[in-house]
N, C-alpha and C positions, 0 to 999 in steps of 0.2 A: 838386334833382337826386337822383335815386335810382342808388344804387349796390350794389342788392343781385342784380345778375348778374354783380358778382365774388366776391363769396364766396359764391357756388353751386360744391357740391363736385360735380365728374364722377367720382366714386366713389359707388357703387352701395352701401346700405348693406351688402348680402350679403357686398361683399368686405370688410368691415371683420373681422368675427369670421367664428367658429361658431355652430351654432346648437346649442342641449341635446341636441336629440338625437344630431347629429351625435359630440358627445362621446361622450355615453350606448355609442355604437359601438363608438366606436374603444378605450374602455375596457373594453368587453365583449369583442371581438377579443384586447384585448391578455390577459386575464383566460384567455380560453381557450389561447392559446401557452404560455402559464408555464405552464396546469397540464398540457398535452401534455408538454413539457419537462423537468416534472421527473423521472419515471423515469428519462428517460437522464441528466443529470446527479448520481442518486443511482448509478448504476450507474459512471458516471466517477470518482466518490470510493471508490468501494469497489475499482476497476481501480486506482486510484492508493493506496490502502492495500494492494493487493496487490505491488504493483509494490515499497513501500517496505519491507514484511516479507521479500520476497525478495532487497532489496539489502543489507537490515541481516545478514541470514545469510551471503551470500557474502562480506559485510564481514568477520563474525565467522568464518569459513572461513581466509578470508586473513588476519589476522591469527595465529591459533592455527597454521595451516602457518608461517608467517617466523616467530612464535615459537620453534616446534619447531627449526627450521633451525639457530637462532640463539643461541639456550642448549642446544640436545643434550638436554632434556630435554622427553619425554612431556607432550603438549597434548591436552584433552580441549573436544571443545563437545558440551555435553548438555545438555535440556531445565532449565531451572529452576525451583525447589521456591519457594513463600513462604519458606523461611527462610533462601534463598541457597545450597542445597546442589542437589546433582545428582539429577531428578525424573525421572517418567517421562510425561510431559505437555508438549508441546510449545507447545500455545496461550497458554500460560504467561508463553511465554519462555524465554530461552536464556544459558545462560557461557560463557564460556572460562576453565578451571581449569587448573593444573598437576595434571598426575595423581595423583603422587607427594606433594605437599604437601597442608595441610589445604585443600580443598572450599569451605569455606565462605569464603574471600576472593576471587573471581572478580579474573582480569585485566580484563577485560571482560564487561560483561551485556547483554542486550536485553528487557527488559519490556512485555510486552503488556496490556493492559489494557482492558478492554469494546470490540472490534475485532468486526468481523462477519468475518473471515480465518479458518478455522478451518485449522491445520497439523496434519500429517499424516508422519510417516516412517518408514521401513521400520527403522530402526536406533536404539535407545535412546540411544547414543553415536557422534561423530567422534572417534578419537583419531588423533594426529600425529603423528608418531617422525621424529629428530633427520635421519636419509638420504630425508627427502621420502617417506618410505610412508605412506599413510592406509587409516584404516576407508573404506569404500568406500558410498553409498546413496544414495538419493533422500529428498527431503525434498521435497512438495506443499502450496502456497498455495491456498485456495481458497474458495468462499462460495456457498451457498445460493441467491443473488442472481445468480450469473454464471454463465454457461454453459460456457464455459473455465477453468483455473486454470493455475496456476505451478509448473513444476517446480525444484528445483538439484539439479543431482545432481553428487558431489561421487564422485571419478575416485581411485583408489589410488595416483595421486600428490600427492593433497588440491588438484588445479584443479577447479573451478569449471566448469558450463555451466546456463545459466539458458535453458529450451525453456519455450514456451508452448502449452497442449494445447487445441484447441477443442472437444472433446469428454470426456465423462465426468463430468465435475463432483467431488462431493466424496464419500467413502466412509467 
């Protein structure tokens, strides 16, 4: 008795796999989407490195104002030097010093380091005086890469507004 029209498979070999080439494709395909994709992904890390140099300044904004508020004494946020003293280069990085006391202890710092961000502002120093008066400017985030940048501009009561420009670029 023969019984080999049960184990006859009704699956067509085709459905089993792929075939090379078919791979060959869909790896080709997938090859080209990544490398469409990556400028705007490099452009998203730099929009995201912008976004975080603009919040670590308003950080340091608001801090140095409720400082000022809160001791009566003179807050300064100004560009930072390598050796932790008060520079005139913003890409740098940034302090928050006591005006009055030695410079070189910052309350607070913000360190930049190999950022494709280049900052930008109109005032060498913010200082903060104890009845909420501030230096008054803008200070601009911005990159070579992106078509828009970041503004904060910082209001002679030392608040805070963070605009974003779609025009201009970096200067």
């Amino acid at each position: 008795m023969r019984h080999s029209a049960i184990y006859r498979s009704t699956i067509s070999p085709r459905v089993l796999g792929h075939s090379l080439l078919e791979l060959g494709a869909a790896v080709a395909i997938l090859a080209i989407l990544s490398v469409s994709a990556l400028p705007g992904l490099r452009n998203l890390a730099v929009e995201a490195q912008q976004r975080a140099h603009g919040n670590a300044f308003i950080d340091a904004v608001r801090f140095a104002r409720e400082t000022a508020a809160s001791t009566g004494e003179q807050i300064i946020v100004c560009p930072r030097k390598e050796n932790i003293t008060c520079g005139d280069n913003w890409n740098s990085g940034w302090g928050v010093f006591h005006l009055t006391a030695d410079k070189t202890k910052p309350l607070r710092e913000y360190i930049i380091n190999g950022s494709a961000i280049r900052v930008n502002a109109n005032r060498q120093k913010f200082v903060f005086q104890q009845h909420l008066r501030a230096t008054n400017g803008t200070i601009k985030f911005c990159s070579e890469r992106l078509t828009n940048y970041l503004n904060v501009i910082v209001s002679y009561t030392g608040k805070t507004t963070l605009t974003k420009t779609e025009a201009g670029g970096c200067y």
